[in-house]
C-alpha positions in Angstrom: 46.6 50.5 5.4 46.8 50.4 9.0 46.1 54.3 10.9 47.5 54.6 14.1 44.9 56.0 16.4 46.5 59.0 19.0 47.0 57.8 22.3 45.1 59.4 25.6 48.9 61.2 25.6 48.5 62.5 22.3 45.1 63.6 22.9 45.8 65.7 25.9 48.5 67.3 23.9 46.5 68.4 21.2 44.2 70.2 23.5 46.6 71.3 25.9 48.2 72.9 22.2 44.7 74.1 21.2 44.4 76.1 24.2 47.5 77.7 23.9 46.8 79.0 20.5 43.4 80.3 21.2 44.8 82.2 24.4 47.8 83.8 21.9 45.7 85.0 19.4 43.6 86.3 22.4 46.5 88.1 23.7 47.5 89.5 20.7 44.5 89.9 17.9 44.1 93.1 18.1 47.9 94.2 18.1 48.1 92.4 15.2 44.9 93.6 13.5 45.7 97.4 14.0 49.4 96.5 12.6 48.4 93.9 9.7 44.9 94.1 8.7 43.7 92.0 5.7 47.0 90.0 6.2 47.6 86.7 7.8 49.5 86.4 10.3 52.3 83.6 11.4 53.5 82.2 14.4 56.0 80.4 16.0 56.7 79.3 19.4 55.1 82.4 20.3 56.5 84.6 17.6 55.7 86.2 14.8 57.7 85.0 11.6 56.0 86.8 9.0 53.0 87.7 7.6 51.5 87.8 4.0 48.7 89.5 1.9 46.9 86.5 0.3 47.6 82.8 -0.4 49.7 83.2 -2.9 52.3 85.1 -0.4 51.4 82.1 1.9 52.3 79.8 -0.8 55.5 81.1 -1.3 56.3 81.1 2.5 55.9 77.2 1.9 57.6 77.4 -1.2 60.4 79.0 0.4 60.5 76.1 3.4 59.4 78.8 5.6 56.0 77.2 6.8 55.6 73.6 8.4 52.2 73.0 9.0 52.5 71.2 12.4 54.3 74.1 14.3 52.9 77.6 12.4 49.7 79.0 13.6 48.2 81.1 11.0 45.2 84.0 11.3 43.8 86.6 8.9 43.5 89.5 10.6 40.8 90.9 8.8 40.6 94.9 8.8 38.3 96.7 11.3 37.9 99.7 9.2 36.3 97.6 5.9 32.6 96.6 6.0 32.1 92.9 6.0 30.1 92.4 3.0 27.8 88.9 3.2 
């Protein structure tokens, strides 16, 4: 089987992509944490869609044809006010 290797085009895409995601969640981590904490969080095109409690709610979201990989960005927003426990 044959993989067809991205293209410089492709490449600069992906980054140029990259960098747009980690400048959203910048923008809006904490909004979202204070609002949704131990949640995850969705979004797409620069909008939140949903959100869901564990990955079973995720799950359904996919279930439900809700989630496509390729264009929802996803991020647990985990909650300020619980002690991380290593």
């Amino acid at each position: 089987m044959k993989v067809k290797l991205p293209t410089r085009e492709d490449m600069q895409d992906m980054i140029k992509r990259g960098e747009e995601e980690r400048a959203y969640w910048a923008r809006h981590y904490g909004e979202y944490r204070e609002k949704y904490p131990d949640q995850y969080v969705l979004v797409r095109d620069g909008k939140l869609i949903a959100t869901a409690r564990d990955l079973d709610e995720l799950e359904a979201l996919r279930d439900a044809g809700r989630l496509d990989a390729g264009n929802v960005w996803v991020q647990f927003m985990a909650d300020p006010d619980e002690p991380l426990i290593v």
